[in-house]
C-alpha positions, -999 to 999 in steps of 0.1 A, spaced: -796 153 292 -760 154 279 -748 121 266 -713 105 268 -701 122 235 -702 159 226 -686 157 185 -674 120 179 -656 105 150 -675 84 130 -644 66 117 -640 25 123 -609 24 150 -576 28 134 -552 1 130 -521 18 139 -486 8 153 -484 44 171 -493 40 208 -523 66 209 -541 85 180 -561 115 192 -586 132 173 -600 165 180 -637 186 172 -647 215 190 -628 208 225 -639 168 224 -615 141 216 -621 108 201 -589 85 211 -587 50 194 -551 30 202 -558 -5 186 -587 -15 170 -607 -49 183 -633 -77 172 -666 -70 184 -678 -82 216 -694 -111 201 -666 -125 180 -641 -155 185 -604 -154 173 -596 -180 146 -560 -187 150 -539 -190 121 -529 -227 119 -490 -230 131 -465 -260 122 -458 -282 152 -419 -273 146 -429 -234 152 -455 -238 181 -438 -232 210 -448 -261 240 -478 -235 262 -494 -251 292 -532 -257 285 -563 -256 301 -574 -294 310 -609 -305 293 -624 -294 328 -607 -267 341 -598 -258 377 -620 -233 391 -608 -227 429 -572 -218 436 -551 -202 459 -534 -173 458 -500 -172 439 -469 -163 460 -454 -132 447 -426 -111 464 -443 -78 471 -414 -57 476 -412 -33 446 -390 -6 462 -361 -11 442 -372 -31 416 -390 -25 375 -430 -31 374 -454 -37 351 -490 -49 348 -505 -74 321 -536 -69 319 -561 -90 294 -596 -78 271 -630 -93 261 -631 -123 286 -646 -140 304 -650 -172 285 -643 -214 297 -610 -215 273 -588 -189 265 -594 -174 302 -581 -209 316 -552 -213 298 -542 -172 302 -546 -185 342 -520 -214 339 -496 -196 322 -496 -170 346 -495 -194 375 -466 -216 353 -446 -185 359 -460 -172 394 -475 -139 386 -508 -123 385 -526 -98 359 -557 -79 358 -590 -85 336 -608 -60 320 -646 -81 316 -670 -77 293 -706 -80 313 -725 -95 280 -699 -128 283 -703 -132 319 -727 -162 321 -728 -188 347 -697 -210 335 -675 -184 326 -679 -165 361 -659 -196 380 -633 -183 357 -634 -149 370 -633 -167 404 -608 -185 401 -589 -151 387 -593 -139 414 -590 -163 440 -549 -167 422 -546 -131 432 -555 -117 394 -577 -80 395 -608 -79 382 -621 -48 360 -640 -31 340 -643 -33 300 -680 -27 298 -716 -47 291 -718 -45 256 -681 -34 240 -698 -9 221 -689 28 211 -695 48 248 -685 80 235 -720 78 216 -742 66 243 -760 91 273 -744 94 303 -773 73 314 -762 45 290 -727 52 299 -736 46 335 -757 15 329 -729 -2 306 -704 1 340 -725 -7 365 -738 -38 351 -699 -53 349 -697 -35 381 -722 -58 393 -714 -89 381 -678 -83 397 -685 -79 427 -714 -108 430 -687 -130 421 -656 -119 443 -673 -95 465 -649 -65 451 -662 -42 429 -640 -33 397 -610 -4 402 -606 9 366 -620 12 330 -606 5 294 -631 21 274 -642 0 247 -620 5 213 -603 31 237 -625 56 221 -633 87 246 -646 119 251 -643 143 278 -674 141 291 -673 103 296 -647 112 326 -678 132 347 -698 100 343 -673 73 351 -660 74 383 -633 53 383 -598 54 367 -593 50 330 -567 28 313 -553 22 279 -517 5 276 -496 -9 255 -507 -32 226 -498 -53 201 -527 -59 179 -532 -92 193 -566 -93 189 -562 -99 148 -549 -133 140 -526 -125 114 -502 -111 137 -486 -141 146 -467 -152 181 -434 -137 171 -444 -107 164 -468 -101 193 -436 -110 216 -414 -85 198 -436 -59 199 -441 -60 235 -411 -66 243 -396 -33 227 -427 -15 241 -423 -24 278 -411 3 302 -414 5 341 -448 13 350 -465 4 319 -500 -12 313 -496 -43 289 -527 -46 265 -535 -79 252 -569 -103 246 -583 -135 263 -612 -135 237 -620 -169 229 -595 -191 206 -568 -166 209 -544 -191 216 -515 -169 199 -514 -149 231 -511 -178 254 -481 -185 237 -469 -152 230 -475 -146 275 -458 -180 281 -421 -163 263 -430 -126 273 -435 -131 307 -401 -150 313 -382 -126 290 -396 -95 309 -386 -113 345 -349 -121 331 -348 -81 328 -354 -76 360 -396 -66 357 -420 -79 385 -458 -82 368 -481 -70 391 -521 -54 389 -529 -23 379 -540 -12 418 -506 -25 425 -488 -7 399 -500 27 412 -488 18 447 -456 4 437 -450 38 427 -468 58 452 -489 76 425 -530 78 429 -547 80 400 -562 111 384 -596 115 371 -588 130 339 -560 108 322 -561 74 303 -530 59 316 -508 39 297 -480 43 319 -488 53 358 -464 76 359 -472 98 326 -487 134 336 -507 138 300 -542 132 295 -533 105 261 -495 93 274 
């Protein structure tokens, strides 16, 4: 049977500043945006001066895990929207303090899980994502290459996070970021629900520091864009970085909303065949 990948690249993902790279061999396209730690891996934080560490709210030594949902005004008519949206969780830190920051500032976001961290702890925080109004998605089991798998393997990896999702909040998961954003055509008649890249800022690599995560966001955000950044495990960069982003954004007049939201704010359904960065691009890359 066909697998996920026709010709692949056999390159590592590129580290690149540019938005999308797309790479193509006899009709097939490998697409890598930013490149991230394996699935297994922790961030180590660079160590920050007290003077230069902006004050982040923290998750407690035993974090919440019920909530209720966060009030939001859901009128987007007139208004700029955009959806933050995190990698690589779940996990009993990071996650937590991503949540408070988000309820500090009373908005929601979207998380993209990785089944292989998904143990019995970590699930209350996908609960309790959820239960604060936060999407839950799909970012694979294992955060490996799909474009080399089978379709079978392909289908496996998804339903598995699939799965888990909706055991926990009784949903199942709405849309894809393929792992390392690396894709093939084929993948798209195996995966049957929406694919999404968005904007990053290399936040995954710890010697980008808080400032420049911020600016590059910052510059990058447009109405209707998909925000990419990482709850992996000690990233604690982000949580500061989200904790000036998100108030910067709102002074500008953006409401932060999910990805299913996004789409509906602006009345678009999403297509099979594009790996949206943006809900309202037309191309298959942006």
């Amino acid at each position: 049977m066909a697998g996920c990948s026709g010709s692949t690249s056999s390159e590592a993902p590129v580290n690149s500043s540019s938005d999308i790279g797309v790479t193509s061999d006899s009709g097939n396209s490998t697409v890598t945006n930013e490149s991230e730690p394996a699935a297994d891996s922790t961030v180590t934080p660079e160590t920050t001066s007290a003077a230069s560490t902006p004050e982040t709210t923290s998750a407690a030594s035993t974090p919440e895990t019920t909530g209720t949902a966060i009030e939001r005004d859901l009128d987007y008519e007139w208004d700029k929207v955009i959806a933050l949206t995190f990698d690589d969780g779940p996990n009993t830190s990071t996650t937590y303090e991503v949540l408070e920051v988000l309820k500090k500032h009373g908005v929601v976001a979207s998380f993209f899980l990785i089944g292989n961290n998904i143990n019995e702890e970590s699930a209350k925080a996908v609960k309790y994502a959820y239960d604060l109004g936060c999407e839950i998605d799909n970012h694979s089991k294992s955060h490996n290459y799909m474009n080399e798998m089978s379709a079978e393997e392909c289908a496996a990896e998804i339903k598995y996070v699939d799965d888990k999702g909706f055991e926990i909040t009784g949903e199942h998961t709405k849309f894809f970021r393929p792992p390392y954003l690396a894709i093939d055509f084929p993948m798209w008649d195996y995966i049957d629900i929406p694919f999404i890249a968005g904007i990053g800022c290399d936040d995954w690599n710890p010697k980008v520091d808080v400032d420049r995560r911020v600016a590059v966001i910052e510059k990058k955000a447009k109405d209707g864009a998909v925000i990419l950044m990482h709850d992996a495990e000690g990233n604690s960069q982000t949580v500061e970085a989200i904790d000036r982003i998100i108030p910067d954004l709102k002074a500008q007049g953006y409401k932060f909303v999910t990805v299913s939201e996004l789409f509906e704010a602006k009345g678009i359904t999403p297509a099979e065949d594009i790996l949206y960065s943006n809900v309202m691009q037309t191309g298959t890359w942006s």
